[in-house]
C-alpha positions in Angstrom: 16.7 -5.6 -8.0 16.7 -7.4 -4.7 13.0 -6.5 -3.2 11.4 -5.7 -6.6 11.4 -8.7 -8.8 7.7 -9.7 -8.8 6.7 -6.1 -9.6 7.3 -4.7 -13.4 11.5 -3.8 -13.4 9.4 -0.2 -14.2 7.6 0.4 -11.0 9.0 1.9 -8.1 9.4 -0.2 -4.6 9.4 1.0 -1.3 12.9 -0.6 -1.2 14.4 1.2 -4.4 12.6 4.6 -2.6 14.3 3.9 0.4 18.3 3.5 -1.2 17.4 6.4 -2.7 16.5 8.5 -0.1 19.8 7.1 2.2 22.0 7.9 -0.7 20.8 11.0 -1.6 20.9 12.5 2.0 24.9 10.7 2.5 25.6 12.9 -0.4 24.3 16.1 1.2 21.8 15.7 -1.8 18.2 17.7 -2.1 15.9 16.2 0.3 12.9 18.9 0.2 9.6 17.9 -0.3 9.7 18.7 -4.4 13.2 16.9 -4.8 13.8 13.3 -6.3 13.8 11.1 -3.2 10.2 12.3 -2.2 9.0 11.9 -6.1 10.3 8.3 -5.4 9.0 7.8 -2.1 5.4 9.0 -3.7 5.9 6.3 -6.7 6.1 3.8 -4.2 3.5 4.9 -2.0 1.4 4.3 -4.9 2.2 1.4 -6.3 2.2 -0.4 -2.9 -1.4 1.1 -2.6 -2.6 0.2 -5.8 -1.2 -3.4 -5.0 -3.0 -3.5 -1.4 -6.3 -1.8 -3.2 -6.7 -5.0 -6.4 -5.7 -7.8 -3.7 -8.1 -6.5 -0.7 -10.9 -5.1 -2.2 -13.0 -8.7 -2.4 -12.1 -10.0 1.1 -13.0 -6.4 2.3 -16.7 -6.2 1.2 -17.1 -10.0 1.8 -15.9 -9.6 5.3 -17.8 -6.8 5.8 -20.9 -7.6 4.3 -20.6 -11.1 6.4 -20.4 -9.3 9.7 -23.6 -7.2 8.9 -25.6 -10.3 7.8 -24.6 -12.1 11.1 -25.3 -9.6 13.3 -29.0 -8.7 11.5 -29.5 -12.5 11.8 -28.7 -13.2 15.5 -30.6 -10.0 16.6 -33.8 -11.4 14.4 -33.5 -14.5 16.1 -33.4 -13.1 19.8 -36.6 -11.7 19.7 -38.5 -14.9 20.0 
C-alpha cells in the first residue's frame, strides 16, 4: 500500500484502481464496463470525491459568498 496509507487500508485508491486495471487488461482479463476493474475504478472515483467534497465545501461557500459581498459593496459605493 504505496499511495493509499492515509486512507482506511479498506477504501479504494485511484492508485490500487489503476494496478488493477493494467493487470487485468496484461492478462487479456474482462475489461467491459460491468467487470472488476471498472467496479474499482468507480470505488475510487468515489472516495476521491467524497474526500474533495468534506475538504472543499467551507472554502467553496466562503469564497464564494466573499466574491458576491465585494462586488455588491464596490457597486453600492460607485453610485455616489
Amino acid at each position: 500500500m504505496s499511495s493509499s496509507k492515509s486512507q482506511s487500508s479498506n477504501q479504494m485508491s485511484k492508485a490500487d484502481a489503476e494496478r488493477i486495471q493494467s493487470a487485468t487488461a496484461k492478462s487479456g482479463g474482462d475489461m467491459s464496463s460491468g467487470g472488476f476493474p471498472a467496479r474499482a475504478q468507480s470505488a475510487a472515483d468515489r472516495n476521491a470525491n467524497a474526500a474533495n467534497m468534506s475538504g472543499d465545501m467551507g472554502g467553496k461557500m466562503g469564497s464564494d459568498m466573499g466574491g458576491k459581498m465585494g462586488g455588491d459593496m464596490s457597486s453600492g459605493s460607485k453610485k455616489d
